[in-house]
C-alpha positions, 0 to 999 in steps of 0.5 A: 114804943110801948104795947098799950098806954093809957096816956092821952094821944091826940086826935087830929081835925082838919085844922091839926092833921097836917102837923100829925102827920108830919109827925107821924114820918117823923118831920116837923112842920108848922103852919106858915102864912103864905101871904106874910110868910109868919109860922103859926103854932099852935095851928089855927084857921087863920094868920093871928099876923094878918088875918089870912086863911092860907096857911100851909105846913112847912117842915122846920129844923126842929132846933130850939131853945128852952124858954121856960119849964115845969117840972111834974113831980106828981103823974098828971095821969095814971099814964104817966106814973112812970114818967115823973118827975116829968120836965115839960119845955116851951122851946122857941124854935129857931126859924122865928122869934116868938115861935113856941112849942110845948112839949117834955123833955127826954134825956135830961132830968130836971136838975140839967134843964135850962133856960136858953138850953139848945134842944132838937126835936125828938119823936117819941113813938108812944104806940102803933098809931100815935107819935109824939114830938118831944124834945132832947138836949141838942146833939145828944 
């Protein structure tokens, strides 16, 4: 953890703060349907399956793999200068087809990163308040 960061953190609204406080007790969930049973990630108001308004957060496994990359060679923020070059995943968790998270990826640089890599969640605390779900090689 660092003392003071200038990275951007997030703010959670009614929509997103049962993801962040998941993951603030270092947890996974994601928004699932109770009428359809899909997971729904980024969280929204309503199912983009069926179109109901009774989502709930439900914890995951937190394993996945790498779907695609970027890698960040410049900082894209004076908070990350230390962090480049940066590998930011879209990893399709397990539990569903189609469920995708975005997130950097710790604990391998970008020479080792690859698509259908397996991977697990990782939660980084960047300060006293906020903590981040990142990605690691799986079972590293």
């Amino acid at each position: 953890m660092t003392p003071a960061t200038t990275r951007p953190v997030p703010f959670p609204d009614d929509v997103t703060e049962g993801f962040w406080d998941s993951i603030r007790a270092h947890t996974l969930s994601i928004q699932r349907c109770a009428r359809c049973s899909r997971f729904n990630h980024a969280p929204s108001l309503t199912c983009p399956a069926c179109g109901s308004e009774d989502l709930r957060y439900e914890p995951v496994s937190g394993r996945g793999t790498v779907h695609s990359y970027t890698v960040l060679e410049d900082p894209p923020g004076p908070g990350f200068a230390t962090l480049v070059p940066l590998v930011v995943v879209v990893v399709e968790l397990v539990e569903q087809t189609g469920l995708l998270m975005v997130a950097n990826l710790l604990g391998a640089g970008p020479a080792e990163v690859r698509i259908g890599a397996e991977v697990e969640v990782s939660f980084e605390e960047v300060s006293e308040d906020c903590v981040l779900p990142q990605f690691r090689p799986a079972g590293g």
